[in-house]
KEDRENNU-659558 format. One line per 2 residues: number of its first residue (from 0); their letters; for each residue x negated, y, z of C-alpha. Coordinates in steps of 0.02 Angstrom, whole numbers, always signed. Layout:
# KEDRENNU-659558
NUM> a> X:Y:Z  ...
END
This chain:
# KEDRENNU-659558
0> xx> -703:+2212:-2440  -700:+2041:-2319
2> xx> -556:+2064:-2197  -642:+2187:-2024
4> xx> -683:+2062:-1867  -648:+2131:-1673
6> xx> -810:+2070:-1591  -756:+2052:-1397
8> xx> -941:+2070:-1297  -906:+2015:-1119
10> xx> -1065:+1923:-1028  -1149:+1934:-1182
12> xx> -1225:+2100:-1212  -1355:+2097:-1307
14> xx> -1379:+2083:-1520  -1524:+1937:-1541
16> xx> -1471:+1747:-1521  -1276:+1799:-1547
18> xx> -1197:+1670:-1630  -1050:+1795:-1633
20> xx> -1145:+1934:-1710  -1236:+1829:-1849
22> xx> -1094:+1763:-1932  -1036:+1963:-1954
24> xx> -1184:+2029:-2076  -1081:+2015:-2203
26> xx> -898:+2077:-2132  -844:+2250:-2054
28> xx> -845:+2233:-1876  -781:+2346:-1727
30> xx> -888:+2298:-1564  -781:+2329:-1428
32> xx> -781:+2299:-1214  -644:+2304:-1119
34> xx> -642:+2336:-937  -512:+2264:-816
36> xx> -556:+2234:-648  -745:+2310:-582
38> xx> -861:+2161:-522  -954:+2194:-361
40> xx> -1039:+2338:-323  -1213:+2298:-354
42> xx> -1145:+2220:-529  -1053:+2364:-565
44> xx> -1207:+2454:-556  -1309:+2333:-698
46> xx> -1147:+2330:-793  -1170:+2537:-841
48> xx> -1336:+2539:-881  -1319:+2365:-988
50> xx> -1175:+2450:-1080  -1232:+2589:-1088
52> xx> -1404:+2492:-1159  -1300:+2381:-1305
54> xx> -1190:+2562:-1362  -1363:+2638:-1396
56> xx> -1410:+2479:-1507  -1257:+2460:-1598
58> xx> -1244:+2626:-1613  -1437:+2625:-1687
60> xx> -1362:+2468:-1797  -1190:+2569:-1885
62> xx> -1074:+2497:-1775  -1041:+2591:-1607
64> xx> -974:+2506:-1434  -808:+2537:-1416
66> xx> -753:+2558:-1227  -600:+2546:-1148
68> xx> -493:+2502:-976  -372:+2397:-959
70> xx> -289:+2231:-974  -378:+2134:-1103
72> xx> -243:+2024:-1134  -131:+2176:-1217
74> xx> -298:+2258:-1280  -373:+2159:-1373
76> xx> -225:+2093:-1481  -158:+2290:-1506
78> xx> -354:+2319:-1564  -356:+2182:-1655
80> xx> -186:+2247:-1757  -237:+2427:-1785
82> xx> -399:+2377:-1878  -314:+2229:-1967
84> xx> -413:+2084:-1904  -367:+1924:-1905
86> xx> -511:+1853:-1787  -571:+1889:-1622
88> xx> -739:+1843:-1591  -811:+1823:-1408
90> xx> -924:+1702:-1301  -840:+1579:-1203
92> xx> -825:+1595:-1028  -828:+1460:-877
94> xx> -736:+1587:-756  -537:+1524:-694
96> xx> -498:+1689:-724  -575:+1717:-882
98> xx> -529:+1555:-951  -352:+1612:-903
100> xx> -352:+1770:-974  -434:+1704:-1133
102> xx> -279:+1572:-1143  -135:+1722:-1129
104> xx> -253:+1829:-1264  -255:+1678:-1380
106> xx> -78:+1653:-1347  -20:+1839:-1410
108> xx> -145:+1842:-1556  -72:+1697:-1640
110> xx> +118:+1756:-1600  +33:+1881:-1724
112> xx> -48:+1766:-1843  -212:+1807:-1788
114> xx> -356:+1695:-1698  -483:+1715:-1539
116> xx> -637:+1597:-1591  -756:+1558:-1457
118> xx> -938:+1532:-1452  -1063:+1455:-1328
120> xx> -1199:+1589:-1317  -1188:+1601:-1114
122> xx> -1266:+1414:-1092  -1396:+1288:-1173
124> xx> -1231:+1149:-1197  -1052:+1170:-1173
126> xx> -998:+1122:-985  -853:+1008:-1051
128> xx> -968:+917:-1165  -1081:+834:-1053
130> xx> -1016:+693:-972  -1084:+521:-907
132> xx> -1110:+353:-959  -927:+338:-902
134> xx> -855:+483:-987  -844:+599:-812
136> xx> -916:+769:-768  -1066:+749:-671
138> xx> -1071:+803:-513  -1275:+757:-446
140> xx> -1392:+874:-510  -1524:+762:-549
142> xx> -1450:+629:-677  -1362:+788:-758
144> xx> -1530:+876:-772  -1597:+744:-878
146> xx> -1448:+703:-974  -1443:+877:-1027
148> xx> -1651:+875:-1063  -1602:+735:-1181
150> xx> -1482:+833:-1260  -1584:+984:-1281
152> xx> -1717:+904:-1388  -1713:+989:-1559
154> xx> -1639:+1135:-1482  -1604:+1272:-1628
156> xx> -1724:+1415:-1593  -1622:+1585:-1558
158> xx> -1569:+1701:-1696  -1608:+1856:-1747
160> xx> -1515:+2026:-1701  -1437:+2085:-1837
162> xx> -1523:+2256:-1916  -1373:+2322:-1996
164> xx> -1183:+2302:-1952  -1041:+2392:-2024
166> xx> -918:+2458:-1943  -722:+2423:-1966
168> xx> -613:+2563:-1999  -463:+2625:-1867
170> xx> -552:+2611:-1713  -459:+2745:-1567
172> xx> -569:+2859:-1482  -650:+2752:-1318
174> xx> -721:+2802:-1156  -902:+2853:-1115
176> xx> -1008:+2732:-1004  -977:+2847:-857
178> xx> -783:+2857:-865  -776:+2671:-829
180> xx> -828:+2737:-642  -957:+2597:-611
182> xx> -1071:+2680:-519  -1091:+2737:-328
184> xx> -989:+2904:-332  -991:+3049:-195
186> xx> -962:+3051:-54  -1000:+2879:-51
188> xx> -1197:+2880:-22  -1303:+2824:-175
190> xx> -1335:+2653:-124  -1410:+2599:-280
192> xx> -1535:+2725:-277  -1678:+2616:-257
194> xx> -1627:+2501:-379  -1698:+2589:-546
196> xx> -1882:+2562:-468  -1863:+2368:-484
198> xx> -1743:+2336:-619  -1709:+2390:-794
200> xx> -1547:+2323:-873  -1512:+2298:-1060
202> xx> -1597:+2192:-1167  -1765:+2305:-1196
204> xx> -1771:+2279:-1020  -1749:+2070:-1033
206> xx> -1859:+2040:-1166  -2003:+2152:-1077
208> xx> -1966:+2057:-904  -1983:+1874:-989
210> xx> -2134:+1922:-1059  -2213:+1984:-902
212> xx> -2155:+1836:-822  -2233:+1716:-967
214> xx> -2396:+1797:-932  -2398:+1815:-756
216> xx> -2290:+1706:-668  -2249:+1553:-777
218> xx> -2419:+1444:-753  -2407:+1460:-554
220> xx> -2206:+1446:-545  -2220:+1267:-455
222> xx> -2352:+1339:-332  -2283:+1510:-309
224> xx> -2086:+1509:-335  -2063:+1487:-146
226> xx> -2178:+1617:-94  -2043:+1787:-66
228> xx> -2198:+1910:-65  -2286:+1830:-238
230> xx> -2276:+1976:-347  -2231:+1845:-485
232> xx> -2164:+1706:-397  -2003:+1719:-484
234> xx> -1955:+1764:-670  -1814:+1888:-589
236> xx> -1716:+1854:-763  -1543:+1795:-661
238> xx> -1461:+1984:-718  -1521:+1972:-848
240> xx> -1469:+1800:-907  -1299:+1830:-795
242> xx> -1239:+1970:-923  -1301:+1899:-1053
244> xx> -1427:+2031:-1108  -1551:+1891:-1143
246> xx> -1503:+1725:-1200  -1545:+1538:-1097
248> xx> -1615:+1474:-1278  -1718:+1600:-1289
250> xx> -1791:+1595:-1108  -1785:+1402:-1145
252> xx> -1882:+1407:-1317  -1990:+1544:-1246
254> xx> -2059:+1449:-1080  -2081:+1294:-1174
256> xx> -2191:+1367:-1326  -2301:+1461:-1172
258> xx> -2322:+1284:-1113  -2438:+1254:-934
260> xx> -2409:+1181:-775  -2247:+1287:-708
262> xx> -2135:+1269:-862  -2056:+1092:-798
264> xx> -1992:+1172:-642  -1932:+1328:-714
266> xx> -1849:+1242:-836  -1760:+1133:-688
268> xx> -1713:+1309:-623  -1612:+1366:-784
270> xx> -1531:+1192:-782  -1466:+1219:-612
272> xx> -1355:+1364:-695  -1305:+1255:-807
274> xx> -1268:+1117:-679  -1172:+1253:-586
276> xx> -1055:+1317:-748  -1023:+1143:-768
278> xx> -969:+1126:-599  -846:+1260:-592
280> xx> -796:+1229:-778  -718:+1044:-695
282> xx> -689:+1093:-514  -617:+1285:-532
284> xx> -566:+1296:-370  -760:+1297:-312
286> xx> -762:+1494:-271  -652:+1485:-135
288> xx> -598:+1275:-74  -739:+1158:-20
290> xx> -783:+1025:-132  -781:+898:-20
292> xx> -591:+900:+68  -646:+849:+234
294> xx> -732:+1011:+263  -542:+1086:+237
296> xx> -544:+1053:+413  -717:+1139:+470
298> xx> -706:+1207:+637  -766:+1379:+582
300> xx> -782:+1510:+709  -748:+1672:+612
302> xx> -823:+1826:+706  -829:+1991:+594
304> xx> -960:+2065:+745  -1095:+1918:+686
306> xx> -1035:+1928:+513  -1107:+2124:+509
308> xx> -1264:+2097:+607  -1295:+1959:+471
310> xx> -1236:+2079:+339  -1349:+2221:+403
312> xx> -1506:+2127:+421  -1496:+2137:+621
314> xx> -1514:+1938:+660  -1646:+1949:+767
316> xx> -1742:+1834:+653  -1856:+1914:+532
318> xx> -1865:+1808:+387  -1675:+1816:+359
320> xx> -1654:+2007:+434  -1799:+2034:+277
322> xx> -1683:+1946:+151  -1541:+2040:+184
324> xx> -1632:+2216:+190  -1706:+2142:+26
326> xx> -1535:+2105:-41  -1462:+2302:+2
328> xx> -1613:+2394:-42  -1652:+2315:-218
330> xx> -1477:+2201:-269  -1564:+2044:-254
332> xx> -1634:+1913:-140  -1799:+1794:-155
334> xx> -1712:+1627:-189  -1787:+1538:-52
336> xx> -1751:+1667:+85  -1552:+1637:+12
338> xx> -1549:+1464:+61  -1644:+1518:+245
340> xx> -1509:+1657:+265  -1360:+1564:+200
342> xx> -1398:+1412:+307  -1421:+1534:+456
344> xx> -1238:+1593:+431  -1137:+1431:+396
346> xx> -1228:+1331:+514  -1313:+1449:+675
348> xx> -1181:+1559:+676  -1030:+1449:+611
350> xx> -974:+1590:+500  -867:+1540:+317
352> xx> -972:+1494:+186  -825:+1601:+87
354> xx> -884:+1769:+178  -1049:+1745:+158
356> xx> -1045:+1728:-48  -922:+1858:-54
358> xx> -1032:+1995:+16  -1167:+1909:-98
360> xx> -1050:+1946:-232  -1046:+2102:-202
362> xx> -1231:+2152:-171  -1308:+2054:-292
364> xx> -1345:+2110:-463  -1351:+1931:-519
366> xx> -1178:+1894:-466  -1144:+1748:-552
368> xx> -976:+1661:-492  -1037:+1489:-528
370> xx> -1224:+1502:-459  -1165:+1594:-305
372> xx> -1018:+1466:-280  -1120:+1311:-296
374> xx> -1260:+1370:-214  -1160:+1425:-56
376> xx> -1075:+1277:-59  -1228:+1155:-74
378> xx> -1290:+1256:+87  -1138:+1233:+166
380> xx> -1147:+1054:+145  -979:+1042:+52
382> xx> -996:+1049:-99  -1057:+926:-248
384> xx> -1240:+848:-229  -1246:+959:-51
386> xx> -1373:+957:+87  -1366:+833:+212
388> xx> -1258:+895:+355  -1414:+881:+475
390> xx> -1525:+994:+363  -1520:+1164:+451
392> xx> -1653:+1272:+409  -1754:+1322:+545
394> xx> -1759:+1516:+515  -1932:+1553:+618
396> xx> -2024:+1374:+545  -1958:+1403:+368
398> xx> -2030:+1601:+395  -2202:+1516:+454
400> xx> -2207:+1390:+334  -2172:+1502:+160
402> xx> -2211:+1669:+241  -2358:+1639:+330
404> xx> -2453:+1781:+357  -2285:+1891:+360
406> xx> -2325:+2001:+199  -2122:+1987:+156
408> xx> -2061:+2013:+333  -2165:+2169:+332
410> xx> -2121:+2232:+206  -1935:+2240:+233
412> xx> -1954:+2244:+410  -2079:+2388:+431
414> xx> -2039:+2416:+627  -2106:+2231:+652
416> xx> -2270:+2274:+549  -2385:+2295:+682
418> xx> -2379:+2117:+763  -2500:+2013:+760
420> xx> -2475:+1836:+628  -2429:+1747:+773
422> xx> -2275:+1829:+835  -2214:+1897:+673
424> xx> -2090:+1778:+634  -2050:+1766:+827
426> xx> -2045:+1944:+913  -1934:+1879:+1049
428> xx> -2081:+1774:+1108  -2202:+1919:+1115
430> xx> -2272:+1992:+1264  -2211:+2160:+1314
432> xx> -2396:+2208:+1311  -2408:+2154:+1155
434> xx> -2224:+2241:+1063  -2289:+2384:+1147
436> xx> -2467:+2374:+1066  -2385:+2349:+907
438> xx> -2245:+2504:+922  -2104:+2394:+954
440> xx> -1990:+2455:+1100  -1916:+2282:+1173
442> xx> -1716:+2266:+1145  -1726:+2460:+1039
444> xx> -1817:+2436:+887  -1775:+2262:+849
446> xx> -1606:+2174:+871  -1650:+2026:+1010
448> xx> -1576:+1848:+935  -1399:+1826:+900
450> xx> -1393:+1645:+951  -1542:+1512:+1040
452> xx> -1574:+1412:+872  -1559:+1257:+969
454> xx> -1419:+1304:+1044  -1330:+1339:+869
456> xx> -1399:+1177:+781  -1320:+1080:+910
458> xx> -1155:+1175:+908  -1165:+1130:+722
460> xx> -1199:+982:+718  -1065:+942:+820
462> xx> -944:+1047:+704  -997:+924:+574
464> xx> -966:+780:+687  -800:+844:+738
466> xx> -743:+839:+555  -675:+673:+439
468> xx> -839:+599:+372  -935:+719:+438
470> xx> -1084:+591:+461  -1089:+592:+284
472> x> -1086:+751:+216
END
């Protein structure tokens, strides 16, 4: 019998397009996921049921999930010696952490003459392999988007899942999905109770949303993508793709054999994860320093009172208060309204860019480190190929403009529902007559403004100004 593998899933979870899995029809494997430290709470959330998801398949294939908690780094290389394997197979991670942690694993497996053996199945190319004409990462979107375009051609299409696996002997007893205590426990309320009527995790559940999107919401993507109340103005993959439970090659192959008029822009979109894994692959420190190192020296006016109101959806400005109800209710946020609220907080309100994608980290179910990061930071105006410091989104003209007749803001701001088109992305200007008409008590059942926009885009534009090359950032 061909010596037993120790298949480590981590962002990965899913059985077709696995480069790790298809090299192991022929070789006894023992599946296994190991647990260290809980990602944010909405994450935590998509990680049980995705689990739980891949154990039922595996299980279904001969070769059960094998859970545990703990340090991976002593884990996996005591696993690894009680079945007798001399390979670890996993996909390769762009994380500091994880990269770290897969350096210290590799370390102690080959103190023990065994191997960890990486694969790309989280991207379309490896981050470190695409460079420029002078041999550096890239570090503009745009000429990286078409380099990697031009590497893509003649993608492989995906693989198959694997219909039978077998499994190694000597596995130890592991722990049921609910033992790794991912979910929302008493007497902590059940926070994620709303989220089962908008997402299924797993890869049944990715394969069924990409499809839907394909015929739905592909051929409209360039017209509709920045609409937040199109029913299919997004593909709503991101948790999907983010754990892995379907792969970017297949999304790519997929959109691209559909063909139509939206499939260049959503293809752009898919590269901009890529552009962002690059990014943190060469600049790790992106999660937490700015990019750009004159913005070390931000004038920042931390305030955890504004940092709440923001975090509870209580801005006084509906399009953003929407977003963030959004965001709690369902663990996810229109894309569009992200860069309206996010531009809100760094730049009305002068608040960290770090604060705000940490409590996105936390309630999104999408949580990806490097997305988040770059995207936060490209708001922020410090980070690589960022906004221009003078672009602050106008909260009530951006509403107007992509939110017209206020479908979203009603939606997730039902005590605003009532008012007329006009005033719906501007209660504060409304006629008492008219808040009254409409059920809205004035200063009761709507937060008044935080802070006079004009008043905060010259406070922050003078922040800017304030800083070393400010003027160009």
């Amino acid at each position: 019998m061909p010596d037993p593998v120790l298949v480590w899933f981590r962002q990965d979870l899913r059985l077709a397009d696995n480069p790790v899995l298809a090299a192991m029809t022929d070789r006894p494997v023992l599946p296994v996921h190991v647990l260290e430290e809980p990602p944010g709470g909405a994450a935590a959330w998509w990680l049980h049921h995705s689990l739980a998801a891949l154990g039922r398949a595996l299980t279904e294939r001969g070769a059960p999930l094998l859970l545990l908690r703990g340090d991976p780094r002593r884990l996996i290389p005591d696993l690894a010696a009680r079945i007798g394997a001399a390979e670890v197979h996993a996909g390769r991670l762009t994380e500091p952490s994880a990269r770290a942690r897969d350096a210290e694993t590799h370390a102690a497996l080959q103190a023990a003459g065994r191997g960890l053996v990486l694969h790309r199945n989280a991207l379309l190319h490896e981050p470190h392999l695409v460079r420029t004409g002078a041999g550096n990462p890239f570090s503009v979107y745009t000429p990286f988007s078409r380099a990697v375009f031009a590497l893509l051609e003649g993608l492989p299409p995906p693989l198959p899942a694997p219909t039978h696996l077998t499994l190694a002997p000597g596995a130890p007893e592991g722990l049921p999905p609910d033992a790794l205590r991912l979910l929302p426990r008493p007497p902590v309320p059940d926070w994620a109770a709303d989220f089962p009527a908008h997402w299924t995790p797993g890869e049944e559940g990715a394969t069924a949303r990409l499809g839907a999107f394909l015929e739905h919401g592909l051929a409209g993507y360039a017209d509709r993508r920045n609409d937040p109340a199109a029913e299919w103005g997004t593909s709503g993959l991101s948790p999907h793709l983010h754990l892995g439970e379907i792969s970017p090659r297949q999304v790519w192959h997929a959109a691209r054999e559909k063909g139509g008029k939206g499939v260049e822009t959503f293809l752009k979109e898919l590269l901009w994860r890529e552009f962002s894994h690059h990014l943190l692959w060469h600049r790790p420190e992106m999660p937490t320093a700015p990019l750009r190192p004159e913005f070390r020296a931000f004038p920042w006016r931390r305030d955890a009172d504004l940092l709440r109101a923001w975090q509870r959806g209580q801005t006084g400005y509906p399009i953003v208060d929407a977003g963030m109800r959004q965001l709690w209710r369902t663990g996810w946020m229109h894309n569009r309204v992200r860069m309206i609220a996010a531009s809100f907080l760094v730049k009305h309100l002068l608040q960290p860019w770090q604060d705000g994608a940490a409590w996105f980290l936390d309630t999104l179910v999408d949580a990806d480190l490097a997305a988040n990061s770059a995207s936060w930071q490209w708001v922020a105006g410090c980070g690589a190929d960022a906004a221009p410091y003078f672009r602050i989104f106008n909260p009530v003209l951006q509403g107007e403009k992509f939110d017209p007749d206020g479908a979203y803001v009603r939606r997730w701001c039902p005590e605003l529902a009532r008012l007329p088109d006009r005033f719906i992305h501007r209660p504060y200007e409304a006629p008492e007559a008219v808040l009254r008409g409409a059920g809205v008590r004035p200063g009761r059942d709507y937060q008044p403004p935080l802070v006079d926009l004009a008043l905060g885009r010259d406070r922050a534009l003078a922040a800017f100004a304030s800083i070393k090359g400010g003027q160009a950032a």
